[in-house]
C-alpha positions as CSV (number, residue, x, y, z in Angstrom):
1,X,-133.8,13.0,40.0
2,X,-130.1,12.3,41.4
3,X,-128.3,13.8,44.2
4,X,-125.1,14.8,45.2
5,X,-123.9,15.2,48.6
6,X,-121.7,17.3,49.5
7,X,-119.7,18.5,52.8
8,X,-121.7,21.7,54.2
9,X,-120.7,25.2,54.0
10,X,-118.0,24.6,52.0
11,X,-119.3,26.1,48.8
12,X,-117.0,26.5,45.7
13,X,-114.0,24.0,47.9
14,X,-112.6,21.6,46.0
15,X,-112.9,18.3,47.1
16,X,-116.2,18.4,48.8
17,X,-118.4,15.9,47.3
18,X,-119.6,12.9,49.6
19,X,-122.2,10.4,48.5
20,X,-124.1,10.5,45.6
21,X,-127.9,8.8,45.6
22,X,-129.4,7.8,42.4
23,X,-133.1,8.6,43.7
24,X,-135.1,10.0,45.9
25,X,-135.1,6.0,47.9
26,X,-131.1,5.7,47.6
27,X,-130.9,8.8,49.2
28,X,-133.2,8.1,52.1
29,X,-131.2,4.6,52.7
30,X,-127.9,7.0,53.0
31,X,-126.8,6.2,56.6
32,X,-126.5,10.4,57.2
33,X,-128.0,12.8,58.5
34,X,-129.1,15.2,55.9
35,X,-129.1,18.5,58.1
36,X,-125.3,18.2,58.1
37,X,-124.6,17.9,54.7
38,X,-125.7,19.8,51.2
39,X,-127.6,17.9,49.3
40,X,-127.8,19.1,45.5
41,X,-130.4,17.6,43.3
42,X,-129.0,16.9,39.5
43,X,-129.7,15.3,36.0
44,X,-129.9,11.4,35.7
45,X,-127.5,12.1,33.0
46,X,-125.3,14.1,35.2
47,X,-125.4,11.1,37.6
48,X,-124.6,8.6,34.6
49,X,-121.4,10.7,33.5
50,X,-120.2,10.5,37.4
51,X,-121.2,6.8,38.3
52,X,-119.4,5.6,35.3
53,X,-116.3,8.1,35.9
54,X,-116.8,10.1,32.4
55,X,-116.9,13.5,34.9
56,X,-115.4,14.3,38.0
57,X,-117.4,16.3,40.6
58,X,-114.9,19.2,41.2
59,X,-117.3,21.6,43.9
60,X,-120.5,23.3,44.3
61,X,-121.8,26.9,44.8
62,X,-125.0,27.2,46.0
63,X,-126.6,24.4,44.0
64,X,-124.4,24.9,40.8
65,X,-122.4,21.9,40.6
66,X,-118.9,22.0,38.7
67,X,-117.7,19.1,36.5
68,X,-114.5,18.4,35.0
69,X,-113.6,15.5,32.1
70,X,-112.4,12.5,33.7
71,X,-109.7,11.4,31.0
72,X,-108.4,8.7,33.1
73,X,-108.3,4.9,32.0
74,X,-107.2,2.1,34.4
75,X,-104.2,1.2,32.1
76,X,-103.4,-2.6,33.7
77,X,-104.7,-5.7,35.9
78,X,-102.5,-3.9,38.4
79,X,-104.7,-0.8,38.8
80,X,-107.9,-2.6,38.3
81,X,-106.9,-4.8,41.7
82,X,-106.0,-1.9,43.5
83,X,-109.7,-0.4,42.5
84,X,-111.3,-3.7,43.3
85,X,-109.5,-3.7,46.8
86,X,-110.6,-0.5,47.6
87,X,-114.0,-1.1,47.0
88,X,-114.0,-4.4,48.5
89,X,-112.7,-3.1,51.5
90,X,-115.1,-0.1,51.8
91,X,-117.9,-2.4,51.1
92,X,-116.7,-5.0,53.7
93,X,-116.8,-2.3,56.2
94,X,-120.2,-1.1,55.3
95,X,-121.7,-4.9,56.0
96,X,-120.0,-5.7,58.6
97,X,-121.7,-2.8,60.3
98,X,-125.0,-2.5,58.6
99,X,-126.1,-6.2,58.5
100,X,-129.9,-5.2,58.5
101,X,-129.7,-2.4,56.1
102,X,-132.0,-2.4,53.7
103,X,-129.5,-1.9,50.9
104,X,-127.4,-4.8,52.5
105,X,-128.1,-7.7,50.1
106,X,-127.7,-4.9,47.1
107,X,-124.2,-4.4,48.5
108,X,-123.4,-8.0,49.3
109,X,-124.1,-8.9,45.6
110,X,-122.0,-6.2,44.5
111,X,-119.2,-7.7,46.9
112,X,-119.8,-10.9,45.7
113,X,-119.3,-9.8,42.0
114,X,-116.3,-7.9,42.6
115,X,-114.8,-11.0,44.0
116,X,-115.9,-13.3,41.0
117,X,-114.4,-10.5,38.4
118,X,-111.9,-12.4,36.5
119,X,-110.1,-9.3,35.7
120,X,-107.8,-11.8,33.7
121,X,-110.1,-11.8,30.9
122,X,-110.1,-7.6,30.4
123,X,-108.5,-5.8,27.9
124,X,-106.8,-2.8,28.9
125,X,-107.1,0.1,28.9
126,X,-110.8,0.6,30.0
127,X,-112.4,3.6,31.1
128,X,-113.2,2.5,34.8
129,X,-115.0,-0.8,36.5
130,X,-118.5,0.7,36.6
131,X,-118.6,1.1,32.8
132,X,-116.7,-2.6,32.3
133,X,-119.9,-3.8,34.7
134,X,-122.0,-1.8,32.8
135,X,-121.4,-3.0,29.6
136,X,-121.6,-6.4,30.6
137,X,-125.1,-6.1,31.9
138,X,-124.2,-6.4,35.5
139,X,-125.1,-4.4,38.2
140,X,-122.8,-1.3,38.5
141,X,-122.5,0.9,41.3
142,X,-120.1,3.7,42.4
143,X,-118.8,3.7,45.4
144,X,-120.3,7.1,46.5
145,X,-122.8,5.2,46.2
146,X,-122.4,3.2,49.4
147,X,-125.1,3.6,52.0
């Protein structure tokens, strides 16, 4: 099972969604602590359709989640280095802080491919980076995913 985590008390708000953990491990390796936050167990496919951006996570109620269609495409190299950026940047911070982390080399890896991504080489439109990993056979990971 996956799991969504979500702001606390804050059912049916927009807007709330945190991290999201693949498994039962990822979610122990979360640097959080879980009291404070709602943590909704969902469908592996349900975690699919958000990791590679085909849904959006709009809010919870209790432990109903609400998804929406994500339509959007990244439409140019433009757009696909301001998504690289800001996941480089938000992974950057996570190592620089959590250099014994368990999940550290997972996330330097990911880093490292980010940075070796000849986005030169992609035709655009594409429906977002995790499915372009994806269907390459590289690791892919959201950026919710971030410990």
């Amino acid at each position: 099972m996956a799991y969504f985590i979500f702001l606390k008390n804050l059912d049916n708000v927009k807007g709330t969604l945190y991290r999201v953990a693949e498994n039962q491990s990822d979610l122990n390796n979360l640097n959080i602590i879980k009291d404070d936050y709602k943590i909704i167990e969902d469908s592996q496919e349900n975690f699919n359709l958000v990791k590679f951006n085909k849904k959006n996570v709009v809010k919870y109620s209790g432990d109903i989640i609400t998804y929406e269609d994500n339509n959007s495409l990244i439409n140019s190299k433009a757009s696909m280095e301001f998504i690289i950026n800001l996941n480089k940047k938000a992974i950057r911070e996570f190592l620089e802080n959590n250099n014994n982390h368990l999940l550290f080399n997972l996330w330097n890896n990911y880093y490292n491919q980010l940075n070796n991504l000849n986005i030169d080489s992609i035709t655009y439109p594409l429906k977002s980076l995790e499915q372009h990993f994806n269907d390459l056979k590289q690791p892919s990971f959201h950026i919710l995913q971030l410990p």
